[in-house]
Structure formats: C-alpha cells, structure tokens
C-alpha positions, 0 to 999 in steps of 0.5 A: 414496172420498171424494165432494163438494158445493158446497151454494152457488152462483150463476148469471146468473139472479142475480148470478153469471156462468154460465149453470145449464149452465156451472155444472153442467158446471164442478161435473163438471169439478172433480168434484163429485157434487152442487150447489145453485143457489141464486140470490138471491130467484129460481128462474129458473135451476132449470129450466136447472140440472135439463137440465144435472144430467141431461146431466152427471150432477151431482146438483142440489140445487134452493135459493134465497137470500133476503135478510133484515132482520138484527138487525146485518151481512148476514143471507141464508138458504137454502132447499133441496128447495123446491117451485118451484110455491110460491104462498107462497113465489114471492108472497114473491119477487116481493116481494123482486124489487120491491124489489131493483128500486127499489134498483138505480137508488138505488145508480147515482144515488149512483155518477153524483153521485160522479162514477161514470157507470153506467147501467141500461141498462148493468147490464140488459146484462150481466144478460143478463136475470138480475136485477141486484145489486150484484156487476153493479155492482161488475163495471161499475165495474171495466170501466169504470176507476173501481176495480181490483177488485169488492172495492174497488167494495164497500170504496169504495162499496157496503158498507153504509154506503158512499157509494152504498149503499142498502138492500134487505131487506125479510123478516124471518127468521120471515117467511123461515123460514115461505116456505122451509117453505110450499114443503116446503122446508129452511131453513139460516142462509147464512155466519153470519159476515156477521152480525158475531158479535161476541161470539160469543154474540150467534150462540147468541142470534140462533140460539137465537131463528131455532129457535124460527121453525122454522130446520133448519141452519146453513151451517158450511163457507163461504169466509169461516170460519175453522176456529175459526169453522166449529168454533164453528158445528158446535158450535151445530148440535150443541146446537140440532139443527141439520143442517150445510150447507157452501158456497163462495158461487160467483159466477164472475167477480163473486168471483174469488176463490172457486173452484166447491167449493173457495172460497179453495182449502182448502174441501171439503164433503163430499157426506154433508151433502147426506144430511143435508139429505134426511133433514131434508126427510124428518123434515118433510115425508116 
C-alpha cells in the first residue's frame, strides 16, 4: 500500500491559517501518515502539533524554516528532527524574529504611503498571536479591497523589489546550516526554484558550495517543480549525496491554491522520504 507525507507546512505560529491541531487533523483526513511543521523562524507550534499527532495519530516530523541571504531569488532552508531545546539555534531564532519585527512595520508604512490603510494592530489580530509576515499582509489587503488575490498582493506590491517591499534576511546559509546542526538537526534546501536557477548550473554551483557548510538534502518534490525541474534535483542529490525531501508548502488560507499533500493537486510525496531523513539523522547523530 502506498503511504504518504507532506514534509512542509505551515501554522498560525507562523504565517499559515491553522492551528497545529487542524493541521494535524486535516493531514489525517486527507490520509497522510506523517507531516512536518515547519514554521518560519519559529518552534512555537511543535508542542501543539506533538498533542495533535498523538490524538490523531499522524506521525509529526518536528521542522523549521529559516529565512536566509541568497546569492539571487529567495533562499529558505529546512531543518528537521531538531532539538527545540537548542540554545544555538533558539539564539539564532530570536535574532530572525528581531528582525522580521522591525520589517513588518516598513512594509505597512510603504502600504499606508500608496494609499493601502493597514495597521499593525490589524495584522497582530489576525496573527492571533503567531508572528506576522507578509502572507498576513497580503490576506489584509484582500480583506480590505485593495487587491482580489494574495497573489496579486505579492505581484502589486510585496515581491522583492515591489513598491512596499522591504527586506528581512539576515542568516547566511553557512550560519543556517550550522543552527540546524547545533540542534541535532537535518538540513535541507527549501524550493530550490525560488532561487531563480537560471542557468541551471548556477544550482550545481550554489549546491556544490552549501555541501561543502555540511547541507544533507534538497527539497526535490515541491508545488512550484516541474517535473523536469524536481528530476534535475533528484539528479543533484544523487551526485552530491544528498537525501530527498518533498513538500507543498501548505499555508491555508495565505496559499489557496495549495492543497495540504497534494499542493497544485498533482503532488504526491511518498512517506519512504521521511526514512530517508531518519536514517540521515542516524548517520549524524546516532
């Protein structure tokens, strides 16, 4: 019988729409047996998600997602199996969360000047206590009329280079890579597309260097591939000895697009990855 994962979500913690319980639950409903939290730059929603695996008994693979310097594009990285009590890598997280914090009030200072009226006070409602980010502001802007979509919110206005963007990252990926590892942890290459790898060999070069800082795996299956794409990076794990890792990127509300384990609908990652990433953890730390 073929079993199934999704080894990239998103909570309330951070920027999705579910609490770690409906999270959970939906991943039994749709019929997956294991799935990572992997909230950007915080742990805050594991503890919720470990009650909710045992109540619904869907395996929780513990994760993060960190934001980080690229050489071009977005550059976010993964870390699974970590150690939540990390000193290291929690130091490392408040320092993104600093910084995420001075950024968000940049980005609503920007709306306000073109005319967009948000307000912090608004976000930190929706948040419902999560940090905010810009899929908070995006789902604001929709709410309130100024766009029809979150993604026209982010083609309008808060790409990079968008009228109200401002940056964030601050970790560059040796410093990103070493965190995940202080915390006994695996580190895997989020959606190597949002990298812009064009040529393609500008990912063997990029990749080529981040396993040199000590990166385990890239994230082959992901909702943004296509198949050539997710092939291209099966190859570059194979050639590097890198683990792979899949994932919709499921954010709720913030993506609707993306469906929890299936992303566009054609996405299935295959619960045997989740093995892969055990026996990485063992081949580190056991």
């Amino acid at each position: 019988m073929n079993e199934f994962c999704d080894l990239h979500t998103h909570t309330i913690a951070s920027d999705g729409s579910d609490t770690p319980t409906e999270l959970i639950k939906k991943a039994k409903e749709v019929g997956l047996k294991a799935v990572a939290i992997t909230d950007h730059d915080t742990l805050d929603g594991l503890k919720e998600g470990y009650e909710a695996s045992k109540k619904y008994e869907v395996e929780l693979v513990p994760g993060v997602e960190l934001s980080l310097l690229a050489p071009r594009g977005n550059m976010h990285l993964l870390g699974y199996y970590i150690d939540q009590n990390s000193k290291e890598l929690n130091d490392v997280l408040k320092s993104v969360q600093d910084a995420r914090a001075k950024r968000n009030p940049k980005i609503v200072e920007k709306l306000n000047r073109l005319g967009l009226k948000i307000t912090m006070e608004e976000l930190e409602e929706m948040a419902q206590g999560g940090q905010i980010g810009r899929p908070h502001i995006a789902r604001m802007m929709v709410e309130k009329g100024y766009v029809k979509s979150v993604s026209e919110a982010f083609d309008k206005y808060l790409k990079k280079d968008g009228p109200a963007y401002a940056p964030k990252s601050i970790l560059k990926p040796k410093e990103a890579i070493e965190a995940i590892h202080a915390a006994r942890g695996v580190a895997v290459l989020a959606h190597p597309i949002s990298l812009d790898p064009n040529p393609l060999n500008l990912l063997d070069e990029f990749v080529s260097e981040w396993v040199g800082y000590g990166l385990d795996g890239i994230e082959c299956y992901y909702s943004e591939h296509t198949p050539d794409f997710t092939e291209y990076c099966i190859s570059l794990c194979k050639r590097f000895g890198l683990i792979i890792t899949g994932g919709s990127d499921y954010h709720g509300k913030a993506k609707p697009h993306i469906m929890l384990g299936k992303g566009k609908g054609n996405l299935q990652i295959p619960y045997s990855l989740v093995d892969g990433i055990k026996e990485r953890w063992q081949k580190l730390y056991g």
